[in-house]
C-alpha positions as CSV (number, residue, x, y, z in Angstrom):
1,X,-13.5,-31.0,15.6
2,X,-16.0,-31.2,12.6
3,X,-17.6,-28.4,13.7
4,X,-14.3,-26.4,13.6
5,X,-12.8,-27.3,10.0
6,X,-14.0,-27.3,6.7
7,X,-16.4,-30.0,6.7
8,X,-14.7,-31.0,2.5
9,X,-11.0,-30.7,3.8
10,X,-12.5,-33.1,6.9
11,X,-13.7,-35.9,4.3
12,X,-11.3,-35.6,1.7
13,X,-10.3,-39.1,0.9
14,X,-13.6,-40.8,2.9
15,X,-16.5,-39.2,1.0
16,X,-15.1,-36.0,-1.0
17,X,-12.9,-35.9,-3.6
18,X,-9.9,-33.2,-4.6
19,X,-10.6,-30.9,-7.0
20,X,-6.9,-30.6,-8.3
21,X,-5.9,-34.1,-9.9
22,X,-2.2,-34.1,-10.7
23,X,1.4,-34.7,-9.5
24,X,4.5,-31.9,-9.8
25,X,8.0,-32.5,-8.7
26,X,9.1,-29.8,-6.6
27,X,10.7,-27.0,-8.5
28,X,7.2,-27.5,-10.6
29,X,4.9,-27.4,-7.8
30,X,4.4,-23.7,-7.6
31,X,4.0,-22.8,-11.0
32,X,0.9,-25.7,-10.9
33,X,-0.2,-24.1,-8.1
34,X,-0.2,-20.6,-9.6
35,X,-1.6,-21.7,-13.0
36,X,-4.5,-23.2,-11.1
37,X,-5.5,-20.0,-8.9
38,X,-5.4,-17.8,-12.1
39,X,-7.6,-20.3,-14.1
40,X,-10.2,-20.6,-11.3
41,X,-10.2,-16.7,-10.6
42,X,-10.5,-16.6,-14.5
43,X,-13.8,-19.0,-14.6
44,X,-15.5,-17.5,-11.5
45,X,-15.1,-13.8,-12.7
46,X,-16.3,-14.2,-16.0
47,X,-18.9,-16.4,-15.8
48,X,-20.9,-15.6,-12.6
49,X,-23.6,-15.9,-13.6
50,X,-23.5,-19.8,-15.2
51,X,-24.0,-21.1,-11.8
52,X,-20.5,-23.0,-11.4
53,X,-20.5,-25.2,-8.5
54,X,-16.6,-26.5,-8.9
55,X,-13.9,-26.4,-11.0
56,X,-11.6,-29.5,-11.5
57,X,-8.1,-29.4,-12.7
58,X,-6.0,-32.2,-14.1
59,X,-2.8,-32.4,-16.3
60,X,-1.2,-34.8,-18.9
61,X,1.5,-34.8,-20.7
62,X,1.6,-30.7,-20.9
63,X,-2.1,-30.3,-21.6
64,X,-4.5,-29.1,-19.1
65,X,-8.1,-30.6,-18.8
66,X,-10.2,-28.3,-16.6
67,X,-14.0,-29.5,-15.9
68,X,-16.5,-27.2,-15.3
69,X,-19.6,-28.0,-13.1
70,X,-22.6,-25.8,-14.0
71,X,-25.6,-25.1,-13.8
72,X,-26.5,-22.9,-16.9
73,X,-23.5,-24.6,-19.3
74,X,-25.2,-22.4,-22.5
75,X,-23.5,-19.4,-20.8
76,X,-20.2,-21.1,-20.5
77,X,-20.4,-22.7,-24.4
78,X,-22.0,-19.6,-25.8
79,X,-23.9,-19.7,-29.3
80,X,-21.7,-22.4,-31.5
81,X,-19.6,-22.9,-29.0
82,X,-17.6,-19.6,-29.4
83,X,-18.0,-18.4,-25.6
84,X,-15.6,-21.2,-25.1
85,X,-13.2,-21.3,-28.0
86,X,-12.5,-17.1,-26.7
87,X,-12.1,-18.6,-23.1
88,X,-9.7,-21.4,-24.4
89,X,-7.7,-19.0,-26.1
90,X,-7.2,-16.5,-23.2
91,X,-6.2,-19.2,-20.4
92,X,-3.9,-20.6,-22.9
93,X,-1.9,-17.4,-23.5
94,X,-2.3,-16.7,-19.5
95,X,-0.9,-20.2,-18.1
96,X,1.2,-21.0,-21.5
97,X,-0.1,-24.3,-22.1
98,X,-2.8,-25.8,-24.4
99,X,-5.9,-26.4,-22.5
100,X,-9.1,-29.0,-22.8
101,X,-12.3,-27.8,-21.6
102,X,-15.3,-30.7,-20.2
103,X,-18.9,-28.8,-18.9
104,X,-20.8,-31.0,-16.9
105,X,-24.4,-30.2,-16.0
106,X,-25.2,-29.8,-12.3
107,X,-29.0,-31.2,-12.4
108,X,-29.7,-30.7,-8.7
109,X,-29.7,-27.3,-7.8
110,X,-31.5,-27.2,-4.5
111,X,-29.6,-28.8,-2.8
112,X,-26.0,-28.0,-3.8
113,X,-24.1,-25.6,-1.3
114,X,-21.8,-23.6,-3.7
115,X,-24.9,-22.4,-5.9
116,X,-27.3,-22.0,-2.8
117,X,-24.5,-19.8,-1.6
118,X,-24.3,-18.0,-4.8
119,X,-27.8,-17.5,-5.2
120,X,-28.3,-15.8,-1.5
121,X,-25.6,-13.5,-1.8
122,X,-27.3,-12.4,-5.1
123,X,-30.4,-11.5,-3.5
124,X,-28.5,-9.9,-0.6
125,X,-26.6,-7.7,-2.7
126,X,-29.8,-6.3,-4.5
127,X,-31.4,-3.6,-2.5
128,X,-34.7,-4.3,-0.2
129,X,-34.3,-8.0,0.0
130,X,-35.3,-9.5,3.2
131,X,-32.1,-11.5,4.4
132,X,-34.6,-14.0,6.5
133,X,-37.2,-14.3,4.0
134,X,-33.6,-15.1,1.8
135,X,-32.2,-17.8,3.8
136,X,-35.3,-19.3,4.8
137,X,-36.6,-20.0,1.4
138,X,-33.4,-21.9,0.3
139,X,-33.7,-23.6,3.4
140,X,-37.2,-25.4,2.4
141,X,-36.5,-25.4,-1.2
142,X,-33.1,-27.9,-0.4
143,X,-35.6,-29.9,2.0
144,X,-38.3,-30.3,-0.3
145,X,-35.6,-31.0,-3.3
146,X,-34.0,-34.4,-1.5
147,X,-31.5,-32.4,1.3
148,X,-31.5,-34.5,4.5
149,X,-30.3,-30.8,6.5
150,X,-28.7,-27.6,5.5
151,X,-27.7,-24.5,8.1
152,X,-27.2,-21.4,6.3
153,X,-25.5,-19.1,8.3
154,X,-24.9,-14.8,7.2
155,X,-22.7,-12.6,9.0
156,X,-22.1,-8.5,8.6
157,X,-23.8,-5.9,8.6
158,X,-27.5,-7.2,7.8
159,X,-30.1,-5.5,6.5
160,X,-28.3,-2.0,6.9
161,X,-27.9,-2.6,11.0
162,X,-25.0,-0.7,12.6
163,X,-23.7,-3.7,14.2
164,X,-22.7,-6.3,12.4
165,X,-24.7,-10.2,13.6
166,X,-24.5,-13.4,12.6
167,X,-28.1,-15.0,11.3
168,X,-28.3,-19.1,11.0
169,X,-31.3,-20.7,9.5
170,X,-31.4,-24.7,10.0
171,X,-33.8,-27.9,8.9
172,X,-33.0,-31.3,9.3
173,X,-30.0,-33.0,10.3
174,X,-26.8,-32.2,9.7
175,X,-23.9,-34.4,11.4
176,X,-20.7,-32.4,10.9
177,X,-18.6,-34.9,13.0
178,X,-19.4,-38.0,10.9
179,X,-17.0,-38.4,8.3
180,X,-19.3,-41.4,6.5
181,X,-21.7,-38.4,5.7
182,X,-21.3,-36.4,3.0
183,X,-21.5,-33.0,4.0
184,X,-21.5,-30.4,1.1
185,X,-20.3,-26.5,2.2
186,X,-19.6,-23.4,0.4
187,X,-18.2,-20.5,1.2
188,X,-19.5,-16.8,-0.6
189,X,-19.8,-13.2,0.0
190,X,-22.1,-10.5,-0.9
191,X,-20.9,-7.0,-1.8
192,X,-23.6,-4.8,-0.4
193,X,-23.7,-1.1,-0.1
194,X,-23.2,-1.3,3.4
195,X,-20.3,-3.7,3.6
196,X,-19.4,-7.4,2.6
197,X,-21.4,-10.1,4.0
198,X,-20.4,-13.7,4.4
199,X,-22.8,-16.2,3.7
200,X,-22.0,-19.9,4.9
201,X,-24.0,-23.2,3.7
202,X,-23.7,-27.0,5.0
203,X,-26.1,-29.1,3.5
204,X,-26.1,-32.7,4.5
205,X,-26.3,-35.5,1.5
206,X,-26.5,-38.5,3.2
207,X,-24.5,-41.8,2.8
């Protein structure tokens, strides 16, 4: 079973924590949930290259508070803080409610899946990188940073082949089907000029 599922959807409640924190009464419901898909499309579009791990959504009384989790928050804030006033602006006049912006600094790079996921299919999608010499390298870097395991797995067309493969890199250990441990995972894709490739990462926190 945990090696079937979404290892966060697995643990949510036990170790891992929602990223959308608020309550709608029915008729409501799928506005919310509307309002939530453009403001994350929004924020991962526009500022790819800040290193946002996850974006978390709450509401009260009509305002929405949307937390950003970054790694390079000076691309988010922008010089005197204008990069966000011009974001604030435009996802108020898109979802039609005030909004309240908190960045949050993500400190441990390494070993977070969303950015290691990120930062691969980067360097896939730029022409004459080596997809093992890739995967490989974030493997030790997220051992040597504190990660008890990762498995980074890349599927399509790899290195130009005709037929697409799936790759998997792994170090240390990595217990999907124990819900006490706090598995991190991220899904991303790199655009390459042969295709889309899908790059996969479980890293393994621990307690």
């Amino acid at each position: 079973m945990g090696r079937k599922v979404n290892p966060i959807g697995f643990r949510l409640g036990e170790v891992a924590q929602y990223n959308a924190l608020w309550f709608a009464r029915k008729k409501e419901y799928k506005n919310f949930l509307c309002m939530d898909l453009l403001i994350r499309a929004y924020i991962d579009k526009h500022f790819y290259d800040a290193g946002v791990d996850e974006v978390v959504i709450s509401r009260k009384s009509g305002l929405v508070v949307i937390v950003i989790y970054s790694s390079r928050p000076g691309i988010i804030i922008g010089r005197d803080g204008n990069e966000l006033k011009k974001t604030n602006q435009i996802l108020s006049k898109m979802i039609k409610s005030p909004v309240e912006f908190n960045i949050v600094e993500v400190k441990k790079v390494e070993t977070n899946a969303s950015l290691i996921a990120k930062n691969i299919a980067r360097q896939l999608e730029k022409r004459g990188s080596s997809f093992r010499r890739v995967i490989k390298k974030a493997v030790q870097n997220c051992l040597k940073a504190g990660g008890q395991g990762i498995m980074v797995l890349c599927s399509g067309r790899l290195n130009g082949a005709e037929i697409a493969r799936v790759e998997s890199s792994k170090g240390g250990k990595l217990p999907l089907s124990t819900l006490r441990i706090n598995i991190d995972y991220a899904l991303c894709e790199a655009k390459t000029i042969y295709g889309i490739i899908g790059v996969k990462v479980f890293v393994c926190l621990g307690n």
